[in-house]
N, C-alpha and C positions, 0 to 999 in steps of 0.2 A: 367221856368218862364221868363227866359232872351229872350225867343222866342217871347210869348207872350205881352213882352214892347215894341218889335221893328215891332211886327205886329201892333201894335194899332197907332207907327207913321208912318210906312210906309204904311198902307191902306190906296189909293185913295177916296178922297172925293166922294162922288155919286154926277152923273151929275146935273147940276143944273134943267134941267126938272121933273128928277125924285124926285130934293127935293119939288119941286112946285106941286108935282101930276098932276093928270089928271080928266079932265072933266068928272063927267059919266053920261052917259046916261041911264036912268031908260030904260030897256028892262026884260020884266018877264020872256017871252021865253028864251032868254040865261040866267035868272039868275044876268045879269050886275048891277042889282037893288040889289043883294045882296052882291056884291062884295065891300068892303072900304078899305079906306087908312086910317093908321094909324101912329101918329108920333110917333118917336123913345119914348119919355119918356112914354107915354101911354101903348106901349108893354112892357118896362121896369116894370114898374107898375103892371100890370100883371099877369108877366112874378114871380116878386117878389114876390105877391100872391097868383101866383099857379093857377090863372084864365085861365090861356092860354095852349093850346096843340100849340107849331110852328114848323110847319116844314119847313126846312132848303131846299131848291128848287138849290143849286149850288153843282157842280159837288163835288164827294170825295176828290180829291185833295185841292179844296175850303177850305170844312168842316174841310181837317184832318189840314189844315195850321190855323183853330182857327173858334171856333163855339159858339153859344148861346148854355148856361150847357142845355142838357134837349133837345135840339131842334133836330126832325125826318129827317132825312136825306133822302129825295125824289128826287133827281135829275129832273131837267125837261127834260136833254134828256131821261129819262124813264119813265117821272111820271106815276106813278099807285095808282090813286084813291083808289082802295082798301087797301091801305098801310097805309091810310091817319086815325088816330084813331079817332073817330068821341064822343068825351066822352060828355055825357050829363051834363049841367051846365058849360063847359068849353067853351071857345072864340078860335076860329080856327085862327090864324096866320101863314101867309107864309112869306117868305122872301128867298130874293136872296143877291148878293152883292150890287145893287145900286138902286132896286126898280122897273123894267123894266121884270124879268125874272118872276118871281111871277105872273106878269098879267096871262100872259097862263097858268100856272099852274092855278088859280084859275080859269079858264075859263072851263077846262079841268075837273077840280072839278063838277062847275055845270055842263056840258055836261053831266056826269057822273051819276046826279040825286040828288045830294047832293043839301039839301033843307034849309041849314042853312045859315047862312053868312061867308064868309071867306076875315077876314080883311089882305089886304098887308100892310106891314112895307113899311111906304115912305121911300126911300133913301136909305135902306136896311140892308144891315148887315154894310157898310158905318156907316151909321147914329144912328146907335144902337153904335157902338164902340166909335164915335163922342161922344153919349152923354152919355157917363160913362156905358154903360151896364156890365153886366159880359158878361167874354170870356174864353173859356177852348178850349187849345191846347192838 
């Protein structure tokens, strides 16, 4: 537990680009038109719900120093699409540490063929732990 109090003040803020997101550009061929941001309390929400499958896109060491309960652990240096559980009725959420790493993996996703939406956590797992999310070490 004691781990988990001093992860949640010593994570770095996510950059302030990544809190600001990013522009996107509607493109149907990559998919970019199905890709969003999403802020921290929305995936919390969710997440609470039971609406959301997320998988977790930063390396194991990331994950095992403290993760979203529940969330799939896909690395982007290996992402593999197929790994990614695609459950019908459920909201696809990625996330990285600060909002920046997700992009490719969702990009990777549509390239892939995946025809749904896959929303990115702005600011990332940052901004999830910023705004009271649960965390299990």
């Amino acid at each position: 537990m004691f781990l988990c109090q001093l992860f949640r003040r010593l994570i770095p803020a996510a950059p302030p680009d990544a809190q600001k997101g990013e522009s996107q550009t509607a493109d149907s061929r990559s998919g970019s038109d199905r890709i969003r941001q999403i802020d921290a309390a929305t995936a919390i929400q969710w997440h609470a719900e039971g609406e959301a499958v997320i998988v977790d896109v930063r390396e194991p060491q990331e994950h095992a120093a403290g993760h979203i309960p529940g969330a799939i652990l896909n690395p982007l240096s290996r992402f593999d699409p197929s790994r990614v559980p695609t459950e019908p009725g459920k909201l696809l959420v990625f996330h990285c540490q600060g909002g920046v790493r997700c992009g490719p993996a969702a990009e990777r996703m549509m390239a892939a063929g995946y025809t749904g939406t896959v929303n990115r956590l702005r600011g990332g797992f940052a901004a999830w732990v910023n705004a009271g999310g649960p965390v299990e070490c």
